[in-house]
GURODREN-207234 format. One line per 5 residues: number of its first residue (from 1); for each residue x, y, z of C-alpha. Coordinates in pm, 1 decimal, always signed. Layout:
NUM) X/Y/Z  ... $
//
This chain:
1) -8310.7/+12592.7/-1214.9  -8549.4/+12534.8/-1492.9  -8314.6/+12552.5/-1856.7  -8433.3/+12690.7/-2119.5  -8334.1/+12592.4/-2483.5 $
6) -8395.8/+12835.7/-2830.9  -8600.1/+12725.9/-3099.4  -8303.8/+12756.8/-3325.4  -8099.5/+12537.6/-3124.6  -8380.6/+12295.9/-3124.2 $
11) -8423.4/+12266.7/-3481.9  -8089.1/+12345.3/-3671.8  -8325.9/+12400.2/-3938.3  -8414.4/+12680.9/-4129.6  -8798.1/+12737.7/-4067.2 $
16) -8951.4/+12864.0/-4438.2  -9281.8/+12841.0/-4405.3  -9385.3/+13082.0/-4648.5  -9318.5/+12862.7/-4899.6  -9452.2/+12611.4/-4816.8 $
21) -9842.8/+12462.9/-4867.1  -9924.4/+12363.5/-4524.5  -10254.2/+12305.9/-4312.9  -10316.8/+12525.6/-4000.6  -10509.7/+12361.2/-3759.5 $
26) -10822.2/+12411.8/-3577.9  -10971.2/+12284.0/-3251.7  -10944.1/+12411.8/-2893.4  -10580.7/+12417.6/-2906.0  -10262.6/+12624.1/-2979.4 $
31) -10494.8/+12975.7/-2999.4  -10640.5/+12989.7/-2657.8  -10412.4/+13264.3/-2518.2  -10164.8/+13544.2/-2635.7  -9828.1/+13397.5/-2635.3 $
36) -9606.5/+13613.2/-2360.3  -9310.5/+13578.0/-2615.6  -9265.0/+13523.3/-2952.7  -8948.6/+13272.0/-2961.4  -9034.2/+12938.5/-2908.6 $
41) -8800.8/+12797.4/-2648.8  -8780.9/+12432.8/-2455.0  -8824.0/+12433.6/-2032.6  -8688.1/+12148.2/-1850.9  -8888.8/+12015.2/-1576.8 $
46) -8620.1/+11814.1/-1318.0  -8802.8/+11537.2/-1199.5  -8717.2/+11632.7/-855.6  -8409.4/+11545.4/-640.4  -8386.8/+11197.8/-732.8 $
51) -8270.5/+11351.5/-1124.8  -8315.1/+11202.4/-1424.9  -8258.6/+10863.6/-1620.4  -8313.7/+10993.7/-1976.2  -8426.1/+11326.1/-2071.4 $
56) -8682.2/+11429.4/-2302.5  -8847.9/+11684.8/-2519.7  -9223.9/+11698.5/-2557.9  -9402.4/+11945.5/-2751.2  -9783.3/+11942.6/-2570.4 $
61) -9899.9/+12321.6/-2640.4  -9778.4/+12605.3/-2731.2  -9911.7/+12954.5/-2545.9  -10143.7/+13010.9/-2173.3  -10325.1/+12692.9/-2047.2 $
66) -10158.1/+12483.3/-2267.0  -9839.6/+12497.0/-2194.4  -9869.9/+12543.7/-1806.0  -10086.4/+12219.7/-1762.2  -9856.7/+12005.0/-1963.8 $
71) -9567.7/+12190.0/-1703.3  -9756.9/+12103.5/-1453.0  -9844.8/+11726.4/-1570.4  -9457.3/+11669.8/-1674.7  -9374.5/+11761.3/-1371.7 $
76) -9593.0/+11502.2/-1200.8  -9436.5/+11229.5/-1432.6  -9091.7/+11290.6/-1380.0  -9156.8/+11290.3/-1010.6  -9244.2/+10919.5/-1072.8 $
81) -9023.9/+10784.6/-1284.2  -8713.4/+10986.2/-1238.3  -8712.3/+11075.5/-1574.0  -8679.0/+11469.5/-1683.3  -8847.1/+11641.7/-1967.6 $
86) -8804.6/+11933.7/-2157.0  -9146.7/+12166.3/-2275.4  -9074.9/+12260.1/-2631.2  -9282.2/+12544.5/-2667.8  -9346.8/+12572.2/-3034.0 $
91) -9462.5/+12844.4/-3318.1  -9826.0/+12983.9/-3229.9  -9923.8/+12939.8/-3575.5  -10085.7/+12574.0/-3579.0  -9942.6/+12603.2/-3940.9 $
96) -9575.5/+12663.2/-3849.2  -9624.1/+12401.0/-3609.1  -9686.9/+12167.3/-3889.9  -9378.9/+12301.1/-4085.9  -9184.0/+12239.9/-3838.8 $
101) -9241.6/+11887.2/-3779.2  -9176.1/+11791.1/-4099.0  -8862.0/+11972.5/-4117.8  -8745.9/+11785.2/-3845.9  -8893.3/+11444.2/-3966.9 $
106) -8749.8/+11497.7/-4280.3  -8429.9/+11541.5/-4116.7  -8468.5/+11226.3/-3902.3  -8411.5/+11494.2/-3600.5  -8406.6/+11328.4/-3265.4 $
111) -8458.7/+11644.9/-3098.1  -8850.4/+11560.6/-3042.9  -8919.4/+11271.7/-2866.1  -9314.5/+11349.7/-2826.3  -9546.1/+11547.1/-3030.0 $
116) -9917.4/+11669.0/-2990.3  -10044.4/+11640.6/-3355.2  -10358.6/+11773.8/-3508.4  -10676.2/+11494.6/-3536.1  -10642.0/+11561.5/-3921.8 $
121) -10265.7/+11512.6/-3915.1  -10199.8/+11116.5/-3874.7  -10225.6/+11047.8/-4234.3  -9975.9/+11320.0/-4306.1  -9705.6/+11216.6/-4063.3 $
126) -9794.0/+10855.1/-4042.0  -9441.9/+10777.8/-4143.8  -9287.0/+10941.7/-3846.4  -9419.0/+10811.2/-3582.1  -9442.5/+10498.7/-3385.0 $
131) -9659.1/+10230.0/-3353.1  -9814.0/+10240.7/-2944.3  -9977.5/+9908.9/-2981.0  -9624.9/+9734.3/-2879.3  -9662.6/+9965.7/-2556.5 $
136) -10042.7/+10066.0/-2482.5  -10087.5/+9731.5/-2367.8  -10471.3/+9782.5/-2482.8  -10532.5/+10117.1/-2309.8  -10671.0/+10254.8/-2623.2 $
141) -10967.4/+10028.1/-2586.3  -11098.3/+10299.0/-2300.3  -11145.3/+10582.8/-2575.7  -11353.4/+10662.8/-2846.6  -11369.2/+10401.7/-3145.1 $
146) -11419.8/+10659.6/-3344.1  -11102.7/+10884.4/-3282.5  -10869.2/+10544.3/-3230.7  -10974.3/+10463.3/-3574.3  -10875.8/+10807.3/-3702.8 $
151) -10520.8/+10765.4/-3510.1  -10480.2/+10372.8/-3641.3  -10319.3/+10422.2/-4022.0  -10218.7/+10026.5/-4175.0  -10288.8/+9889.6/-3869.0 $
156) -10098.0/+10083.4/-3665.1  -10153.5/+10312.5/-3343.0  -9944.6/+10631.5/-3453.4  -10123.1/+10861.7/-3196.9  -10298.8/+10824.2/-2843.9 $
161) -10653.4/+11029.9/-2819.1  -10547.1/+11326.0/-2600.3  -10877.7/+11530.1/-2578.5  -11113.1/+11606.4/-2864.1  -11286.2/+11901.9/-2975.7 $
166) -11645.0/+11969.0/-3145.3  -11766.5/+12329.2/-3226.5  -12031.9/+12487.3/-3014.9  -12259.5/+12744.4/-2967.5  -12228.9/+12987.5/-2668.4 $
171) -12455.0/+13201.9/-2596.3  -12599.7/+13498.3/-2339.4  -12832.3/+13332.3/-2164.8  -12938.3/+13621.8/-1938.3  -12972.5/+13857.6/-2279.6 $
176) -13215.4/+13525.7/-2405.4  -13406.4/+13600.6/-2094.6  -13366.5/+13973.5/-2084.3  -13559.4/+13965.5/-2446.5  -13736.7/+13644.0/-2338.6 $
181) -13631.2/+13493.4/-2686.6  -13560.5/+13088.5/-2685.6  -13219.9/+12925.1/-2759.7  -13268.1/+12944.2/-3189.7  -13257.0/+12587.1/-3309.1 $
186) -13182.7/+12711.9/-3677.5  -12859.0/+12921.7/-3863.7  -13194.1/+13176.2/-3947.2  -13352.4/+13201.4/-3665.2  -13007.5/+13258.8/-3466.9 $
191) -12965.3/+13538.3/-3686.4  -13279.2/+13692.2/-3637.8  -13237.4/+13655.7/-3269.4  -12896.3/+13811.6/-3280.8  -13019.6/+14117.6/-3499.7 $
196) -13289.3/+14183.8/-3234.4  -13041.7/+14171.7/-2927.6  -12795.3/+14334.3/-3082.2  -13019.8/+14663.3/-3163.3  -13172.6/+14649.9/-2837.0 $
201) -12859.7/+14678.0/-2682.9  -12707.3/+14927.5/-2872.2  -13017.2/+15122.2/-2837.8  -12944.2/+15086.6/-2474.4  -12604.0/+15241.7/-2481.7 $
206) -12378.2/+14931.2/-2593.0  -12226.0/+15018.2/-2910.8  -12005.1/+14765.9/-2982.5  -12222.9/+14473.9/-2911.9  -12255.8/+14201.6/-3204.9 $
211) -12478.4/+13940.4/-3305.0  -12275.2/+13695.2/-3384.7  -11892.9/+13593.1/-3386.8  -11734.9/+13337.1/-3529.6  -11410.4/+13215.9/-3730.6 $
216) -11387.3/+13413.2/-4123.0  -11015.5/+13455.7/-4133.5  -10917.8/+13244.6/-4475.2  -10749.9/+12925.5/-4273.5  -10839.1/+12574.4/-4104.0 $
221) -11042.4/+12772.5/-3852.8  -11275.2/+12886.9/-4152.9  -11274.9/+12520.6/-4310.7  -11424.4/+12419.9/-3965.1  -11692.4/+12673.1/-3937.5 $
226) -11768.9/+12584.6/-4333.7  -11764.6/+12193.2/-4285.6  -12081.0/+12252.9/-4031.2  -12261.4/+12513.9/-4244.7  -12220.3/+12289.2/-4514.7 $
231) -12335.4/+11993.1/-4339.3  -12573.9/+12152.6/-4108.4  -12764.9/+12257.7/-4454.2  -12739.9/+11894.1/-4602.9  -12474.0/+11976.7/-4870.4 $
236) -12192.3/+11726.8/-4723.0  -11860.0/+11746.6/-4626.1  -11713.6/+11838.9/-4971.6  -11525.8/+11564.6/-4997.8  -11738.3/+11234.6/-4898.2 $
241) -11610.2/+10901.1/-4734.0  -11569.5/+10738.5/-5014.7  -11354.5/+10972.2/-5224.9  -11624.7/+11174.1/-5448.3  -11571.4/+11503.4/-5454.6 $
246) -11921.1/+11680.4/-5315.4  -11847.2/+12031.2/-5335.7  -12068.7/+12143.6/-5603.4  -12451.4/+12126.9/-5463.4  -12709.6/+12355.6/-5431.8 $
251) -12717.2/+12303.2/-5041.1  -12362.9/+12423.2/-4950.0  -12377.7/+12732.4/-5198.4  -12668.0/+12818.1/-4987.4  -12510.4/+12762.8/-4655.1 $
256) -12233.4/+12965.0/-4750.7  -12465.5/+13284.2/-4914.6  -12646.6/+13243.6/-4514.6  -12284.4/+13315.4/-4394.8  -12203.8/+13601.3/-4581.1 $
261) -12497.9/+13790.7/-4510.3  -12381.3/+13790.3/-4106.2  -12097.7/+13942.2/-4207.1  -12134.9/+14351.6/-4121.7  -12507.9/+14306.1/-4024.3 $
266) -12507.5/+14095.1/-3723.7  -12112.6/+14039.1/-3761.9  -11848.1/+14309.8/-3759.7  -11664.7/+14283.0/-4049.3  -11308.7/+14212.4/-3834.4 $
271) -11460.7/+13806.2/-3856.5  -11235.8/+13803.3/-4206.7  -10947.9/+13848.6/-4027.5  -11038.7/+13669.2/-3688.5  -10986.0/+13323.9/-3542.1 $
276) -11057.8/+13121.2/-3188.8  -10944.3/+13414.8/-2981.9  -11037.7/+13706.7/-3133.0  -11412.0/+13581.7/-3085.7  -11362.2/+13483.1/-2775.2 $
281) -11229.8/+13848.8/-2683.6  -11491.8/+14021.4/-2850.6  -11766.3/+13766.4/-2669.8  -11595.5/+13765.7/-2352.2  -11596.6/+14134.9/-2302.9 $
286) -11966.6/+14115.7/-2319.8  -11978.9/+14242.6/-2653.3  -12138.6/+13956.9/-2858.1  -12477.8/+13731.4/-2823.0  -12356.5/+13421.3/-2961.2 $
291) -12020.4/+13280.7/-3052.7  -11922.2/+12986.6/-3252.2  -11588.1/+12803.4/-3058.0  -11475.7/+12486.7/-2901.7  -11523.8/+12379.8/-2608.3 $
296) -11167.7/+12535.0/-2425.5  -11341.4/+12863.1/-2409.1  -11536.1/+12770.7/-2115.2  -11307.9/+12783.4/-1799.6  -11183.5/+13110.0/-1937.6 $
301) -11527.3/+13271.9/-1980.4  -11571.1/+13174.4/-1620.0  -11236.3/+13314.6/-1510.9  -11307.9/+13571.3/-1233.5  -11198.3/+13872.8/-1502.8 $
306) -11427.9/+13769.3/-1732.4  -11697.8/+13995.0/-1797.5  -11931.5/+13738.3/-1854.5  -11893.1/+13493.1/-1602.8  -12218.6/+13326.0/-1471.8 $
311) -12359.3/+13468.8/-1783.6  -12311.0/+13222.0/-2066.8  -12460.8/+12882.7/-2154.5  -12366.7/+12623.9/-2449.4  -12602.7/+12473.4/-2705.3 $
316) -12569.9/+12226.6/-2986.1  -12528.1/+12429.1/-3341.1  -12819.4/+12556.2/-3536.9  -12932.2/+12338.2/-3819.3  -12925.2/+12430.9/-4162.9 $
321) -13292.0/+12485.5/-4196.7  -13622.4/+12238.2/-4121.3  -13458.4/+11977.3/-4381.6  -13135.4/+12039.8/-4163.8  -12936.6/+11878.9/-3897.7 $
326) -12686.1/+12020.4/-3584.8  -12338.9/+11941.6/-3730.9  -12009.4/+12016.9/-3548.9  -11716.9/+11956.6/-3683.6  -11426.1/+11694.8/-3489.2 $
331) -11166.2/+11866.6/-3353.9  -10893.3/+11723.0/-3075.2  -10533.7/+11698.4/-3045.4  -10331.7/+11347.1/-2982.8  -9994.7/+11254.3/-2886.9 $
336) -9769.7/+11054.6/-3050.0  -9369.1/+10955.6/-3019.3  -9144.0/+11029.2/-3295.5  -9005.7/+10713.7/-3464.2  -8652.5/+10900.8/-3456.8 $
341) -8659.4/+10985.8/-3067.1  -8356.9/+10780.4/-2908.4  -8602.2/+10696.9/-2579.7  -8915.2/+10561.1/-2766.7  -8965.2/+10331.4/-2461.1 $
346) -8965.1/+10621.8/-2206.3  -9140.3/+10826.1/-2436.5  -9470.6/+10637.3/-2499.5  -9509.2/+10564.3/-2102.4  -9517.9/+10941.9/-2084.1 $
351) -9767.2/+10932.0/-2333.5  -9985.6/+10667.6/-2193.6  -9947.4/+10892.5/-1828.8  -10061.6/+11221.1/-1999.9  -10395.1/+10995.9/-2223.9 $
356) -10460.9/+10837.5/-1897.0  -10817.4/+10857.1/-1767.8  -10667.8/+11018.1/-1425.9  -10486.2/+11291.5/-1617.4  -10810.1/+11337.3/-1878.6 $
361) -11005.6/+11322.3/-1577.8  -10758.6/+11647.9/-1446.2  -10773.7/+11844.3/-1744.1  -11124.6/+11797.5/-1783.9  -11170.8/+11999.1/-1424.6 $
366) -10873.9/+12260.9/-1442.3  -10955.8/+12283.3/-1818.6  -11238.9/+12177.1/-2012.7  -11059.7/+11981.4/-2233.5  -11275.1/+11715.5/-2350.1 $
371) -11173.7/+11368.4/-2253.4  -11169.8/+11076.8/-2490.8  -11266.3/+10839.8/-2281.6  -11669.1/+10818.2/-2275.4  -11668.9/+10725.8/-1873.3 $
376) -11566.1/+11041.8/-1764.9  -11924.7/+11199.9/-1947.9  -12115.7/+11043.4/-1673.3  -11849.9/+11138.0/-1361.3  -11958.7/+11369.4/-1119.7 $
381) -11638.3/+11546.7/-1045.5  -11592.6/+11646.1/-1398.2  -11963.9/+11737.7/-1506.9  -11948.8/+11986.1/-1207.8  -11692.6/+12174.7/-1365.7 $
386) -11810.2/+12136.3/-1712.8  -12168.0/+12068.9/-1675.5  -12251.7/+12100.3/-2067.4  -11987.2/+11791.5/-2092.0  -12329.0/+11578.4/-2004.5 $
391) -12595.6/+11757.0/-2200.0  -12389.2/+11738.7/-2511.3  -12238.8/+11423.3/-2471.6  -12394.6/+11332.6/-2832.6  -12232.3/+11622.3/-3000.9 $
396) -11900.7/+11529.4/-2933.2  -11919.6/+11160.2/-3024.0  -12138.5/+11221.8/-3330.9  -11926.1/+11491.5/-3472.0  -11887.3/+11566.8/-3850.5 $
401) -11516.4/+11478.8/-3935.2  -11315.7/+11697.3/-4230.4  -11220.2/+11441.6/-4502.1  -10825.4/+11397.3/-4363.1  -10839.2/+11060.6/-4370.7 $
406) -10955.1/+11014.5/-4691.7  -10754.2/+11251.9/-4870.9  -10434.0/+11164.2/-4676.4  -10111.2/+11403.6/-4739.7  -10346.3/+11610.6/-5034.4 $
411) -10572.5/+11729.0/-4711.4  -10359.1/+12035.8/-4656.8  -10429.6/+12126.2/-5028.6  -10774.6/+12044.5/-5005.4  -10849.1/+12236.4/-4635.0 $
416) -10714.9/+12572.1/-4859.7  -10914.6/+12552.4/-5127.0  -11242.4/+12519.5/-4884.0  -11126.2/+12787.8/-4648.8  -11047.3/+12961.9/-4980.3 $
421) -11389.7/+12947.0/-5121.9  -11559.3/+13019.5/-4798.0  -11379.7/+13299.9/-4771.9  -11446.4/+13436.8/-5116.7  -11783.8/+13426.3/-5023.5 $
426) -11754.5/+13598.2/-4713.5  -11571.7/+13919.9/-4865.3  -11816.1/+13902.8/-5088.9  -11543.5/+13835.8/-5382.2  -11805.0/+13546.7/-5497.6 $
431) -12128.9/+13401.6/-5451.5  -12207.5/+13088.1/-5328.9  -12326.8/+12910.2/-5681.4  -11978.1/+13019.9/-5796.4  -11764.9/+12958.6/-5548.9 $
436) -11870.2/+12591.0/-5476.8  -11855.3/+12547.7/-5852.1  -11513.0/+12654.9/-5830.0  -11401.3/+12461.7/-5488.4  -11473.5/+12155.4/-5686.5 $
441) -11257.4/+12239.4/-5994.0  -10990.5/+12325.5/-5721.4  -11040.8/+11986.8/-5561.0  -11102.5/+11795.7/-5885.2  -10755.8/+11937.9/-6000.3 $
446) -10590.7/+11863.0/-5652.6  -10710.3/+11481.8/-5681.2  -10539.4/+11433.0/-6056.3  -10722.9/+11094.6/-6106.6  -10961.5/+10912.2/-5960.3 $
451) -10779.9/+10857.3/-5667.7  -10682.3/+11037.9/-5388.9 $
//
């Protein structure tokens, strides 16, 4: 009989995230589907007859596909080790999520033995976790430099790649071909396209279709979808590399002014209160041309309810203009072990089983989760089920990372103010001169030195 476990029994923790200044993270993760209950609880997967030599507690997704693939991959490792593991299924919010591992960090909690953790978060909870060098036995080799790097803090391997993310653009293609318009290659000429399909279908009798959805709801979602405007248009990732603070340039005050004019023109106006899923709803009804998301939303647009199954295709991102350049911004989730968990051993083998290539390989079919591992780009099995996996191969490995890394525990401070000043802009609140004038005030004042 499968156990289940209440969140409150799980943390022993008061959960006050109201108060606190936290990121919520964005990527093709945690938002996919509506959550069938709101209290997070913990399932036990048995491990089959043979029982279990240790149990313990993973936390791998938190709502719909999520949560029943890393059932259903659990399940397979406990069959082969004789081990047993319990599904913590946490908040929905990305942001509680957050809260609540450092709750139970703080508290040296031994509750969680593994944790899927945010590509921006390793710098934030580098001191709670443990070093997989001592077990990967070089298996991180196989994955992206890129994304290893992000995971490595001091030398150490705090997180295994798990999948990655980069935003995309999905489109109609049979509306393209209906108007006989060409996949736009610019932010401007996507909009014109998407003004001209839109009013031809209304005109038609469809009077909810949209131009364009994307993420406007003031959070991490809205930093993502403002990193690529910004850097599609030239302007730079607000916060550079090295440390200077970038915000302030002509180029991303005029990315963001191109934003706001979507908004209640070729956008309905609900984008300032919508994330992931509420674009996907909206496109996947067959109520939108184009839709900015990651790359999850694939297998569910080609679910047999969807309305636009057979109907959609994926591009890079428009560039910021003829001076401009595709940008997407890094997403992905990773696993890690908790430096508190009492089974560290047990628990990084069930890491190194779920960042395997066979299981990436898995959820790259049942899923579209993008693998970290470059060789499954080119393997036949897997581009069949997600055959844009090939064609945008570049996109994911040349994606425009938010400056976590570089801002360490201050990123959560710094991913509000940008979301914040998008947003501003959006609601029309601001204008673009003044609100990247302002976003590097905020970030100036957020720094306090020269330093980060």
């Amino acid at each position: 009989m499968v156990k289940v476990m209440e969140w409150q029994k799980l943390s022993k923790l008061t959960l006050a995230v109201g108060t606190m200044l936290v990121l919520s993270a964005c990527g093709g993760s945690g938002n996919k589907e509506a959550s069938k209950a709101d209290t997070p609880k913990a399932e036990a997967s048995t491990g089959g007859e043979s029982g279990g030599k240790v149990q313990l507690t993973i936390s791998c997704g938190s709502v719909g596909q999520d949560f029943e693939m890393c059932k259903k991959l659990t399940d397979a490792w406990s069959k082969k080790t004789g081990n047993s593991v319990k599904l913590f299924t946490a908040p929905n919010s990305s942001t509680d999520i957050l809260a609540l591992f450092r709750q139970q960090f703080g508290a040296g909690s031994s509750e969680l033995d593994v944790v899927m953790i945010d590509v921006v978060w390793p710098g934030i909870l580098k001191n709670h976790l443990v070093d997989l060098k001592q077990y990967s036995n070089g298996a991180e080799s196989k994955h992206f430099p890129a994304i290893v790097a992000n995971n490595t803090i001091d030398g150490k391997l705090v997180a295994m790649p798990w999948f990655t993310d980069a935003g995309l653009m999905y489109y109609r293609k049979d509306l393209l071909e209906k108007y006989k318009l060409p996949v736009p290659k610019t932010w401007a000429e996507m909009a014109e396209t998407a003004q001209k399909i839109q009013d031809g279908e209304r005109a038609a009798g469809n009077k909810d279709m949209q131009g364009f959805v994307f993420q406007g709801k003031a959070s991490e979602s809205l930093t993502c979808d403002a990193l690529e405007w910004s850097s599609s248009f030239g302007g730079g990732s607000f916060v550079e590399p090295d440390g200077k603070i970038s915000a302030n340039n002509p180029k991303t005050a005029a990315a963001f002014d191109a934003a706001a004019k979507w908004v209640g023109t070729i956008s309905p106006k609900s984008v300032l209160n919508g994330g992931e899923e509420e674009a996907r709803g909206i496109f996947q009804n067959g109520n939108a041309v184009f839709m900015r998301n990651w790359p999850y939303a694939w297998s569910l647009l080609q679910k047999d309810d969807s309305k636009v199954k057979g109907k959609v295709a994926v591009s890079a991102l428009p560039a910021g203009g003829a001076d401009g350049k595709s940008a997407a911004t890094l997403g992905g989730w990773q696993l890690a072990v908790s430096k508190y968990s009492k089974h560290q051993k047990e628990a990084a083998d069930l890491v190194m089983f779920l960042t395997s290539p066979e299981i990436q390989k898995q959820r790259a079919i049942e899923g579209s989760y993008n693998p970290t591992i470059p060789e499954l780009y080119k393997d036949a099995d897997v581009l069949k089920a997600a055959p844009f996996f090939g064609d945008l191969y570049n996109v994911f490995t040349s994606a425009v990372a938010r400056p976590a890394t570089v801002t360490g525990e201050k990123y959560n401070e710094v991913s509000a103010a940008v979301w914040n000043a998008a947003a501003s802009v959006l609601n029309g609140k601001s204008n673009g001169t003044d609100a990247t004038k302002k976003l590097e005030e905020d970030l100036t004042k957020i720094r306090r030195g020269d330093k980060w």
